[in-house]
C-alpha positions as a Markdown table, in Angstrom:
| # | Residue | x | y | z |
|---|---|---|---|---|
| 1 | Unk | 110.9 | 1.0 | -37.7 |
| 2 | Unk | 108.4 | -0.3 | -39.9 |
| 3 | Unk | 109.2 | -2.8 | -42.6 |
| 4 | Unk | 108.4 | -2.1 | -46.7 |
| 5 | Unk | 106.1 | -4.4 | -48.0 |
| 6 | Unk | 107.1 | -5.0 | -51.8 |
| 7 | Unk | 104.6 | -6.8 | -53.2 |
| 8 | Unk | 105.8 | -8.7 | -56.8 |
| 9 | Unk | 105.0 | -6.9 | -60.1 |
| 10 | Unk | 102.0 | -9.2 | -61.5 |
| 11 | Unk | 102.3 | -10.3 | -65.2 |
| 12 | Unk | 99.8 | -8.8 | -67.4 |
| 13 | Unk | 96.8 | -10.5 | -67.6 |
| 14 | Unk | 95.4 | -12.2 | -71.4 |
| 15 | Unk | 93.5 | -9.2 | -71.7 |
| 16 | Unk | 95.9 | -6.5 | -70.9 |
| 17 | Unk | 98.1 | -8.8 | -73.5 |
| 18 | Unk | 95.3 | -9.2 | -76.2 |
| 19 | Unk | 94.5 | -5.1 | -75.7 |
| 20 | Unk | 98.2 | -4.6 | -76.5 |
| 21 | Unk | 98.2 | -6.5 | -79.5 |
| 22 | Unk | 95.4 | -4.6 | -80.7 |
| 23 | Unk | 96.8 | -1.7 | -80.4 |
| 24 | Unk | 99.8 | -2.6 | -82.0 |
| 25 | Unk | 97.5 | -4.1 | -85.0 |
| 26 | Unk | 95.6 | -1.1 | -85.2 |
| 27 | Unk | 98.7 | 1.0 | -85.3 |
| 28 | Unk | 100.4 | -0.8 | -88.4 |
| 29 | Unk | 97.0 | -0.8 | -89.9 |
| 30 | Unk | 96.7 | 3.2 | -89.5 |
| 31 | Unk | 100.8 | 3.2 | -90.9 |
| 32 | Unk | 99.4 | 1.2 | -94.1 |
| 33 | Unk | 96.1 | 2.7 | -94.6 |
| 34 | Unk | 98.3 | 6.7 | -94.8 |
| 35 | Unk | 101.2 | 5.2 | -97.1 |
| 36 | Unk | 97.9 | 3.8 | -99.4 |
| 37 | Unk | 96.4 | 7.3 | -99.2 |
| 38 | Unk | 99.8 | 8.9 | -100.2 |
| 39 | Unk | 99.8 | 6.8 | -103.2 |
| 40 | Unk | 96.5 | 7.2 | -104.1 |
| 41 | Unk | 96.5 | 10.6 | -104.2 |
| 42 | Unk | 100.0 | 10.6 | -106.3 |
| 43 | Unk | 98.2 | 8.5 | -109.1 |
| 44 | Unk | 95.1 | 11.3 | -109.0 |
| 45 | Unk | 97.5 | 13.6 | -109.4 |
| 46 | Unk | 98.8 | 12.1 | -112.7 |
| 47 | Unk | 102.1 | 11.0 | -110.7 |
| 48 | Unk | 102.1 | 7.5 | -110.9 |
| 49 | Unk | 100.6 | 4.8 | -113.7 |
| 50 | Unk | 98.8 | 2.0 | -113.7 |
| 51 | Unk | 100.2 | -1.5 | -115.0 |
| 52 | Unk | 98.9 | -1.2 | -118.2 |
| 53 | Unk | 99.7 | 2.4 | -119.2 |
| 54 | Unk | 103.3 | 1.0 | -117.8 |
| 55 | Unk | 102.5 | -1.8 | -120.5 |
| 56 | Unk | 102.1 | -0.1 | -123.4 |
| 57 | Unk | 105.1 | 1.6 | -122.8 |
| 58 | Unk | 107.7 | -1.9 | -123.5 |
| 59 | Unk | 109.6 | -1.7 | -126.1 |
| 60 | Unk | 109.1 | 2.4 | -127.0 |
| 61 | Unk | 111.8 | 4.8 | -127.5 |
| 62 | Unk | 109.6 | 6.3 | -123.1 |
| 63 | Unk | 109.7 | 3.0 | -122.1 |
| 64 | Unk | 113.9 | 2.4 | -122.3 |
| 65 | Unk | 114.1 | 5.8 | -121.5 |
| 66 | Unk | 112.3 | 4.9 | -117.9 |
| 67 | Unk | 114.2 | 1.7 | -117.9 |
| 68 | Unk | 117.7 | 3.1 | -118.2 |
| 69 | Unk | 116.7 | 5.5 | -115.7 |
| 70 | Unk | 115.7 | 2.9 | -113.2 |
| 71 | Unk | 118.6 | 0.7 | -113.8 |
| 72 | Unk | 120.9 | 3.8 | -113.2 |
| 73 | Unk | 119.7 | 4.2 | -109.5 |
| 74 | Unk | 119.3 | 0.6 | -108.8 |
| 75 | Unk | 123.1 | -1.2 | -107.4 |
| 76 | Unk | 124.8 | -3.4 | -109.5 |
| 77 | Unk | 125.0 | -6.1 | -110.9 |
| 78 | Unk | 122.6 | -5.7 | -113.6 |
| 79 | Unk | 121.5 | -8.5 | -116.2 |
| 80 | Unk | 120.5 | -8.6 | -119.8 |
| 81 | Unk | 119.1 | -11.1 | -121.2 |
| 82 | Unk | 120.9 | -12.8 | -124.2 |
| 83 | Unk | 118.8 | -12.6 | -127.8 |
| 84 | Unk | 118.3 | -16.4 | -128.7 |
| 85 | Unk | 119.5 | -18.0 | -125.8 |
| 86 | Unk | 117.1 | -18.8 | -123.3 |
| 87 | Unk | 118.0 | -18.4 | -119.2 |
| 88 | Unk | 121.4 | -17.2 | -120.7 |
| 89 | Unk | 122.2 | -13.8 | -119.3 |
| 90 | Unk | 124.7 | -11.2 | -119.2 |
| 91 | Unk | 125.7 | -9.9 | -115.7 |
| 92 | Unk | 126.7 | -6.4 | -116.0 |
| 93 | Unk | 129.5 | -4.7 | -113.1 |
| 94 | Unk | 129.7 | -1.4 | -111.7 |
| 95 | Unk | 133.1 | -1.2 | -113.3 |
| 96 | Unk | 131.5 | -2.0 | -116.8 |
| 97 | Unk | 132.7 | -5.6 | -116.8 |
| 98 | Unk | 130.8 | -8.5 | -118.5 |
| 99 | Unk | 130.1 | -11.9 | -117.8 |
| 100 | Unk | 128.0 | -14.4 | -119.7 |
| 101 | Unk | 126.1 | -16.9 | -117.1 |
| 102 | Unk | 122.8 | -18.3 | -115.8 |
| 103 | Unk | 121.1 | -18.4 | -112.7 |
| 104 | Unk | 121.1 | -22.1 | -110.9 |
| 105 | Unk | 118.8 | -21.6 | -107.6 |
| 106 | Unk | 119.4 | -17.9 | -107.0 |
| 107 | Unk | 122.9 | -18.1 | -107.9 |
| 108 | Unk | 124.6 | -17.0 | -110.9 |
| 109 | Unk | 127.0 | -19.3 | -112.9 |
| 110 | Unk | 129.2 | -17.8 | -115.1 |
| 111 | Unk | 129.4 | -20.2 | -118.4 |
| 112 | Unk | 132.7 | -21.6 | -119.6 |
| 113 | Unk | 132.9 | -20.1 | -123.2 |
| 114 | Unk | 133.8 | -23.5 | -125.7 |
């Protein structure tokens, strides 16, 4: 009978190591580099707008249109801001219900009503 030598798996050397990193850079490079094609090629096709065509649209009749169709696939809660009261917003529920607050860190505070 003749004995099995096993002989230990080695660790991968720095340059197997540095080889796999690359790879794994280029790879999430190539991911990035199709997802900016895709959009690219949606804004040549008329698709998508820039900042300022999405600028000039504030405050129009299109431009709350867009919002109101945003806010309806985004989840709750939504906020409005209250006219003439600086960092004082309204924090809107799925069921409808209001609150008037403001944010302290990234927390909202409801306010005591006087």
């Amino acid at each position: 009978m003749s004995s099995t030598n096993q002989s230990p798996i080695a660790a991968p050397s720095p340059c197997q190591e540095e080889a796999q990193q690359l790879l794994s850079l280029v790879s999430a490079l190539r991911s990035k580099l199709l997802k900016a094609q895709s959009a690219l090629a949606t804004f040549k096709r008329g698709e998508k707008k820039t900042v300022e065509q999405c600028m000039e649209l504030v405050g129009t009749g299109e431009g709350r249109l867009n919002l109101e169709q945003v806010l309806a696939k985004t989840p709750f809660p939504h906020y409005q801001a209250v006219p003439g009261e600086p960092g004082v917003l309204i924090r809107i529920e799925a069921d409808g219900s209001r609150s008037r607050g403001e944010f302290v860190g990234r927390t909202f505070h409801p306010l005591v009503s006087v």
